[in-house]
C-alpha positions in Angstrom: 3.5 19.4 7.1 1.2 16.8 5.7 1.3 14.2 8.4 0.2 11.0 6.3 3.4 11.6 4.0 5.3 12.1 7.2 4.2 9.1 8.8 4.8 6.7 5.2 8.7 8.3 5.1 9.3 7.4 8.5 7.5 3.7 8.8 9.7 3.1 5.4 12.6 5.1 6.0 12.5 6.1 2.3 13.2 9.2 1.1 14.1 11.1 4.2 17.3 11.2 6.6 16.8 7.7 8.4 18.1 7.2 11.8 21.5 5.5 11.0 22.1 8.3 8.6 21.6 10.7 11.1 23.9 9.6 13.8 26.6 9.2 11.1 25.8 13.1 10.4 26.9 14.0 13.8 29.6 11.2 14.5 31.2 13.1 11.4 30.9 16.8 13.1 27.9 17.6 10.9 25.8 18.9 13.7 24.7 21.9 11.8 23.8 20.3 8.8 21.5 17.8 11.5 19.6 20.9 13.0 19.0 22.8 9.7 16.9 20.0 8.4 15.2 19.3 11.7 13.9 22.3 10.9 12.5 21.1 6.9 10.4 17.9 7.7 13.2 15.7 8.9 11.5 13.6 11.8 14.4 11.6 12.7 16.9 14.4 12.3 14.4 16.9 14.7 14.0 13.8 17.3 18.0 13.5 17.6 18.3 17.3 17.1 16.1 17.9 20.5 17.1 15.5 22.4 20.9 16.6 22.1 19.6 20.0 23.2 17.7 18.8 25.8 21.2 17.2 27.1 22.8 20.6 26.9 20.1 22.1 29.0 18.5 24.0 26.3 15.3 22.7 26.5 13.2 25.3 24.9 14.9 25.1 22.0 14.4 21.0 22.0 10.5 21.9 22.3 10.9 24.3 19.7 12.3 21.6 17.5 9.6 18.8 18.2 6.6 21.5 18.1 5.9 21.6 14.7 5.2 17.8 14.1 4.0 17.7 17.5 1.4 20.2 16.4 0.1 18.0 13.3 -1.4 15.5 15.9 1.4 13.2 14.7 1.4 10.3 17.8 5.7 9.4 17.0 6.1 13.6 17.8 3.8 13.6 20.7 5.3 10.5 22.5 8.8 12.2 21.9 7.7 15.4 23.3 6.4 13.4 26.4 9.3 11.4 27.0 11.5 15.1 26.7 9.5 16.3 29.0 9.8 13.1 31.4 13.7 12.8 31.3 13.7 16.6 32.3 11.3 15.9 35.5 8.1 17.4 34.2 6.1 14.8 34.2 3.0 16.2 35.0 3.3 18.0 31.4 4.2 14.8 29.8 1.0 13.0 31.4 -1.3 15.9 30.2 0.4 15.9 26.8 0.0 11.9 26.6 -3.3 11.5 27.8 -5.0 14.3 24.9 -3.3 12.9 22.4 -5.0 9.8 23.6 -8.7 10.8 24.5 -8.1 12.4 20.6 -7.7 9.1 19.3 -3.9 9.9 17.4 -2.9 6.1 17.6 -4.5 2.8 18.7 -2.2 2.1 21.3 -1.8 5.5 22.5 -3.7 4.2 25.7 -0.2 1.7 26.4 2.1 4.4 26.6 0.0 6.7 28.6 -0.6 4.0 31.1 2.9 3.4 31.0 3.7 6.6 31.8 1.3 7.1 35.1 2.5 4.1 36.8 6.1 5.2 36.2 5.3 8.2 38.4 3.4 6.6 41.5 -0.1 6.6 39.3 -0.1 2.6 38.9 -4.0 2.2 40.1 -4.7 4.4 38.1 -3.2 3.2 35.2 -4.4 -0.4 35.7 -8.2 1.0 36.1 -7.5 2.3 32.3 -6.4 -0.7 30.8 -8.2 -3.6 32.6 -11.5 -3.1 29.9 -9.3 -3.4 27.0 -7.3 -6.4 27.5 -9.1 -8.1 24.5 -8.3 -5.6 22.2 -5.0 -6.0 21.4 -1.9 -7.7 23.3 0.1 -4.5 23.9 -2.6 -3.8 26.7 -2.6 -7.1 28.0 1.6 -6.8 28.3 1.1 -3.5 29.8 -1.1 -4.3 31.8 0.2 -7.2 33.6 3.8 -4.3 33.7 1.4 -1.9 35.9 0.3 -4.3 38.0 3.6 -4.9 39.5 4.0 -1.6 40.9 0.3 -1.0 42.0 0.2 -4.1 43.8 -2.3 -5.9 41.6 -1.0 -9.0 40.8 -3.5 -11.0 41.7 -6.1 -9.3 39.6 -4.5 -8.9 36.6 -3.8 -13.0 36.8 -7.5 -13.6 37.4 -8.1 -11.8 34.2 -5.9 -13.7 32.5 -6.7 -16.7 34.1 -10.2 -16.0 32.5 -9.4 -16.0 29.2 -7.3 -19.6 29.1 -10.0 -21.9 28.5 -9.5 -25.5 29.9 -9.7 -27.2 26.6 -9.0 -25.5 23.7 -5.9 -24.1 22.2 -5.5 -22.0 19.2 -3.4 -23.4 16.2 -3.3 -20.3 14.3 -2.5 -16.7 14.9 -5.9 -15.8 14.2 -7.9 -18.4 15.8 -9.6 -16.3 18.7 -9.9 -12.8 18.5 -8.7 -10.4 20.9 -5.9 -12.4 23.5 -4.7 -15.5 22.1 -4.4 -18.4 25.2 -0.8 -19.3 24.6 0.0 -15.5 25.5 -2.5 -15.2 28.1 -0.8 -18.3 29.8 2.7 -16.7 28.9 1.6 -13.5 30.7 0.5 -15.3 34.0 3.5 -17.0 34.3 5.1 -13.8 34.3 3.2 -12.6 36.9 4.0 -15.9 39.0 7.7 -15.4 38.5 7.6 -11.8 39.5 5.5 -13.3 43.1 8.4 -15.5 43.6 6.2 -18.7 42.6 8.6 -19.9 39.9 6.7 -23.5 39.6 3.9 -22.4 39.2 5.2 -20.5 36.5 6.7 -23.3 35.1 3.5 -25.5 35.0 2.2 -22.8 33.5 4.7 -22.8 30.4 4.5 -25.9 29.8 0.8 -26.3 28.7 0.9 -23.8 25.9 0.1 -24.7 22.2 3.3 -22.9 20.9 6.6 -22.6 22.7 8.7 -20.0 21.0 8.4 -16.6 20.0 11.0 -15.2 17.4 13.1 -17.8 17.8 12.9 -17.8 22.0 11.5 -20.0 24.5 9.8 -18.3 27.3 10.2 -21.2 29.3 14.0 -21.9 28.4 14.5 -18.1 29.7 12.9 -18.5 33.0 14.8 -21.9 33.4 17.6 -19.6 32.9 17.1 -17.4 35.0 16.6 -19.2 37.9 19.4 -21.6 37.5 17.4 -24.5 36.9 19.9 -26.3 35.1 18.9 -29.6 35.4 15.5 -28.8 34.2 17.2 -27.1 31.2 18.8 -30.2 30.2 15.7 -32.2 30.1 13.6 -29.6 28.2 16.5 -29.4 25.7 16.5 -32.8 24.9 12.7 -32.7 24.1 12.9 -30.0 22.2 12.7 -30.5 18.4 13.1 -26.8 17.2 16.7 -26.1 18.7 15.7 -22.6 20.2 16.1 -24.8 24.1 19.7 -26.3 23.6 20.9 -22.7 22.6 19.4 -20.9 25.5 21.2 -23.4 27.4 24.4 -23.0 25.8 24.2 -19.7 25.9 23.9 -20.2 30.0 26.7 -22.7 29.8 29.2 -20.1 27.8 28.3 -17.4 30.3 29.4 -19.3 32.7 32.7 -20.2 31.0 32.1 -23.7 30.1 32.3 -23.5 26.8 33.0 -27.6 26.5 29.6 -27.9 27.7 28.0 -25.4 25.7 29.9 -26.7 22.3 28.9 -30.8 23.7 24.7 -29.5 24.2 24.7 -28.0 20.3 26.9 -31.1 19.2 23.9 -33.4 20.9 20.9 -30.9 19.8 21.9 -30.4 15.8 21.9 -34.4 15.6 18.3 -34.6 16.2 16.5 -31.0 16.2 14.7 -29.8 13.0 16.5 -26.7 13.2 20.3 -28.7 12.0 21.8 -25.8 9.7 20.7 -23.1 12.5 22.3 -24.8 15.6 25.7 -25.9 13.0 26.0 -22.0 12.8 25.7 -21.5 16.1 28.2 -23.8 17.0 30.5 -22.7 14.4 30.1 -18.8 16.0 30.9 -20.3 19.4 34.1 -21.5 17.9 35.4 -19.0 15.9 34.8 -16.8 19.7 36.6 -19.5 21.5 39.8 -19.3 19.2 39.0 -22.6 17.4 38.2 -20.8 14.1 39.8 -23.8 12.1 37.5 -26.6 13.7 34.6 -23.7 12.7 35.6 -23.4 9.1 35.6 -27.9 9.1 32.3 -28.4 10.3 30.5 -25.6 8.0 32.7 -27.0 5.5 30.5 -30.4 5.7 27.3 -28.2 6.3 28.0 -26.8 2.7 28.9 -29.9 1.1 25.3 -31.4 3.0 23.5 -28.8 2.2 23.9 -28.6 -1.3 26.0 -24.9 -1.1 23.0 -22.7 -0.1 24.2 -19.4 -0.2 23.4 -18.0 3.4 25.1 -21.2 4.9 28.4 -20.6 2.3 28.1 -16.6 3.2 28.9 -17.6 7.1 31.7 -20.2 5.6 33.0 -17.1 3.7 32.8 -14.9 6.6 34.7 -17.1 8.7 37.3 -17.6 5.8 38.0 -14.4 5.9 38.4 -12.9 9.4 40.6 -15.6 10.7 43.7 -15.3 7.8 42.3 -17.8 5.2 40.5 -16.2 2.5 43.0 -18.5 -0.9 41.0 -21.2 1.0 37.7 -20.0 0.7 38.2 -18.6 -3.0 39.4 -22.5 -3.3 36.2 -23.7 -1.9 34.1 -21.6 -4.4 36.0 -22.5 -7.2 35.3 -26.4 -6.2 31.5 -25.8 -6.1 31.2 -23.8 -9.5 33.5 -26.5 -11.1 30.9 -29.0 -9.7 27.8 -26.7 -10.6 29.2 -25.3 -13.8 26.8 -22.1 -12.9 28.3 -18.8 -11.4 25.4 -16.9 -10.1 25.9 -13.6 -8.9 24.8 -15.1 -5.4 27.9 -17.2 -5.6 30.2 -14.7 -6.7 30.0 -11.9 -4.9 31.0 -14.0 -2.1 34.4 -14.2 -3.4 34.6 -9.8 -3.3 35.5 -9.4 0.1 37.7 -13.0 0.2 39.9 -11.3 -2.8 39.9 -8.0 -1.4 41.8 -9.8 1.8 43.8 -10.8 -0.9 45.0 -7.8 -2.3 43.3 -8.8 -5.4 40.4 -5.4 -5.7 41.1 -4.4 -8.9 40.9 -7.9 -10.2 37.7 -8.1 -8.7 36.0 -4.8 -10.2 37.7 -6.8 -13.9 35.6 -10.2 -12.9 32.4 -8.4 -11.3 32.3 -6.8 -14.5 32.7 -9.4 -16.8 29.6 -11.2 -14.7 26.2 -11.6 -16.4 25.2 -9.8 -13.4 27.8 -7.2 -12.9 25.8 -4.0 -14.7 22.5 -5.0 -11.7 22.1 -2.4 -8.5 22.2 -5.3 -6.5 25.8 -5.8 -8.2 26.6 -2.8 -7.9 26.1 -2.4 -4.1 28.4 -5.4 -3.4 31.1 -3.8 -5.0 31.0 -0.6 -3.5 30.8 -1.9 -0.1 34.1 -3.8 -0.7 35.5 -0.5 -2.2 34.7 1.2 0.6 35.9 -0.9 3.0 39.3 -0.7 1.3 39.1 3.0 1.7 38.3 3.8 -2.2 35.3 6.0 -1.1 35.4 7.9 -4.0 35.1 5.0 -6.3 32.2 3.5 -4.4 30.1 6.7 -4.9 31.1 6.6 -8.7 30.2 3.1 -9.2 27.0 3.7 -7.4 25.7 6.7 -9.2 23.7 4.9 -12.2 22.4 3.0 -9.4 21.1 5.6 -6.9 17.5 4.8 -7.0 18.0 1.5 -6.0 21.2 1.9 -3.8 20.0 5.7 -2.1 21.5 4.7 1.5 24.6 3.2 0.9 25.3 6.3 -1.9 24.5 8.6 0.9 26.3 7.3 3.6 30.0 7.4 1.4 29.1 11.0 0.6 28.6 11.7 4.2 32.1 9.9 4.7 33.4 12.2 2.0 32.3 15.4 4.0 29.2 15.9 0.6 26.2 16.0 2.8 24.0 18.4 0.8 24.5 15.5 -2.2 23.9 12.8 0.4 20.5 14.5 1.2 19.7 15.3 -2.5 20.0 11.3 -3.2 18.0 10.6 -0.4 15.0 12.9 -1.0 14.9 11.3 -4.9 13.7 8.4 -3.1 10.7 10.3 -1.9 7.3 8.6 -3.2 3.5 9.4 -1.3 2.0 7.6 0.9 -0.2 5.1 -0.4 -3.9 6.5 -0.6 -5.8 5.2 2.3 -9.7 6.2 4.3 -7.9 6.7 7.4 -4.4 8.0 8.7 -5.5 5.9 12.2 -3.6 2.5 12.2 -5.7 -0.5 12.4 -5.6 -3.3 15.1 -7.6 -5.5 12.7 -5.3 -8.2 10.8 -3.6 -8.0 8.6 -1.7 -5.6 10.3 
């Protein structure tokens, strides 16, 4: 088992059995077909394989499985072999397991989980003792760290390290401004360890001096707010809060709560003045459509479309909602209007109108027009088509349209031949996918950027 082209077929899912694949295999009664190729190479198959034995109490078997990629060194076996053995109450075995993996150096932040591990089984000092030098190194440790202290009791210490590295004046402006731990998550981190103590202004203060105030999208700040039913304060951050990620935590809390007439008022108010407009208008309009005003949904993406000049991912959500709540004629009618205005009919435009005919009845006349498109011979065309063929139940057709396509199209193909009961063909297509890894010094990960 060569364990660099191991590790490049699982980080890229590409020509091997990926995860989705494999719990389709066994929702469909293929168990057997799951534990034979856990036995030739197939990581996520093995994984599921032992961990289904393990359930059924055979847990020799479910080593036996795991051992062989276990054996190469490989960190992704070895952390699954420990957390077997940790479900099954053996810790102790998954500890000494973890921690030679680790003084072996198999992954850079093989030091994380194993500290992990030792405070979940009464070992917290321990753990902290390990991680405290490395807190520089690489945020992972700093996160974990600041998790371990909790249960050794170490709160304070682990906040005086962090404490240490927020300087008083400067804060970084780029991702890779200071090396090692970044202020704004050193800060983010202490307030977390001020919550956690019960000292939720202090936390707040703390939030509220950082550089950058959103992760992904969230707003650490807007969560704890959240959390702690600080309402009021939630208001006034939202309202000063030009990225829009504040007004939908808080209508989030107010839908939760079953005020949805709040919730809908606060993105009404934020989408007026945030930068993020389009993002919170699709938020709204999901909040809606939940809320059984579909039709007052449809309306205001409507004028989003018409504003926006049609861009497709704002006309695929108009499309959607088009079609799950009984009106697809009028969304065909609304992309008719726009290519009458555009005089283009890109395929990014037109196969939104696939699943909107195929609520109509209208499949076949589809395929006809998908055909006729400039783009109708692409993969990407092709993958479209199938996916509305298959929703219709015309499996057999997807897989035949799919076939000159299969290089491009490998895990859609195989999942409608797993739904047609051909799983040796499904795994066949997959593996054709199979390229090697690409040639690098070192199978070791780096922590250097870019990552």
């Amino acid at each position: 088992m060569d364990v660099a082209d191991l590790d490049h077929r699982t980080r890229t899912e590409s020509g091997c059995i990926p995860p989705g694949l494999v719990s389709r295999l066994l929702e469909r009664g293929h168990a057997e077909a799951v534990a034979r190729w856990a036995g030739r190479g197939e990581w996520f198959c093995a994984r599921e394989w032992a961990r289904l034995l393990g359930e059924q109490g055979r847990r020799t078997e479910a080593l036996e499985v795991v051992a062989p990629y276990a054996a190469t060194g490989w960190w992704p076996a070895i952390t699954s072999t420990a957390g077997l053995l940790e479900s099954w109450g053996r810790a102790g075995e998954a500890i000494a397991s973890a921690r030679t993996a680790m003084e072996e150096g198999r992954d850079p932040l093989a030091l994380a989980f194993y500290a992990r591990l030792l405070h979940r089984h009464g070992r917290g000092d321990e753990a902290f003792e390990l991680l405290r030098p490395h807190i520089d190194e690489h945020r992972t440790f700093a996160v974990a760290l600041v998790d371990v202290a909790e249960g050794a009791g170490r709160h304070e210490e682990a906040a005086e390290l962090l404490a240490a590295r927020v300087p008083e004046e400067h804060r970084c402006d780029g991702p890779w401004c200071c090396r090692g731990l970044d202020p704004d998550t050193a800060i983010g981190l202490l307030a977390t360890i001020r919550e956690r103590q019960g000292r939720v202004d202090e936390a707040i203060a703390l939030l509220r001096t950082r550089n950058t105030t959103s992760l992904n999208g969230r707003d650490q700040l807007a969560d704890l707010l959240a959390r702690h039913d600080r309402t009021e304060q939630l208001h006034a951050y939202a309202a000063a809060d030009e990225l829009g990620h504040v007004a939908q935590r808080l209508a989030e809390l107010l839908e939760e709560r079953g005020d949805v007439a709040a919730a809908v008022a606060v993105y009404r108010q934020a989408r007026d003045t945030s930068a993020g407009h389009a993002t919170l208008t699709v938020e709204l309009a999901h909040l809606l459509a939940r809320h059984h005003r579909a039709d007052e949904a449809i309306e205001m993406m409507r004028d989003l479309a018409e504003a926006s000049g049609a861009d497709d991912w704002i006309l695929d959500v108009l499309c959607t909602l088009y079609a799950d709540h009984g009106r697809p004629e009028d969304g065909l009618a609304h992309l008719d209007a726009i290519e009458r205005r555009s005089g283009e009919a890109e395929w990014e435009l037109f196969r939104l109108r696939l699943p909107l005919m195929a609520a109509c009845d209208r499949i076949d006349q589809a395929l006809v027009q998908a055909r006729a498109h400039p783009e109708g011979d692409t993969s990407y065309a092709a993958s479209h088509l199938a996916a509305v063929l298959a929703a219709a139940g015309r499996t057999e057709e997807a897989v035949v349209l799919l076939r000159p396509h299969a290089s491009a199209n490998s895990h859609d193909l195989a999942a409608y031949l797993i739904e047609l009961g051909r799983v040796d063909e499904a795994v066949t297509v997959l593996h054709q996918d199979r390229t090697g890894p690409p040639r690098r010094s070192s199978a070791v990960r780096s922590l250097e950027p870019p990552f």
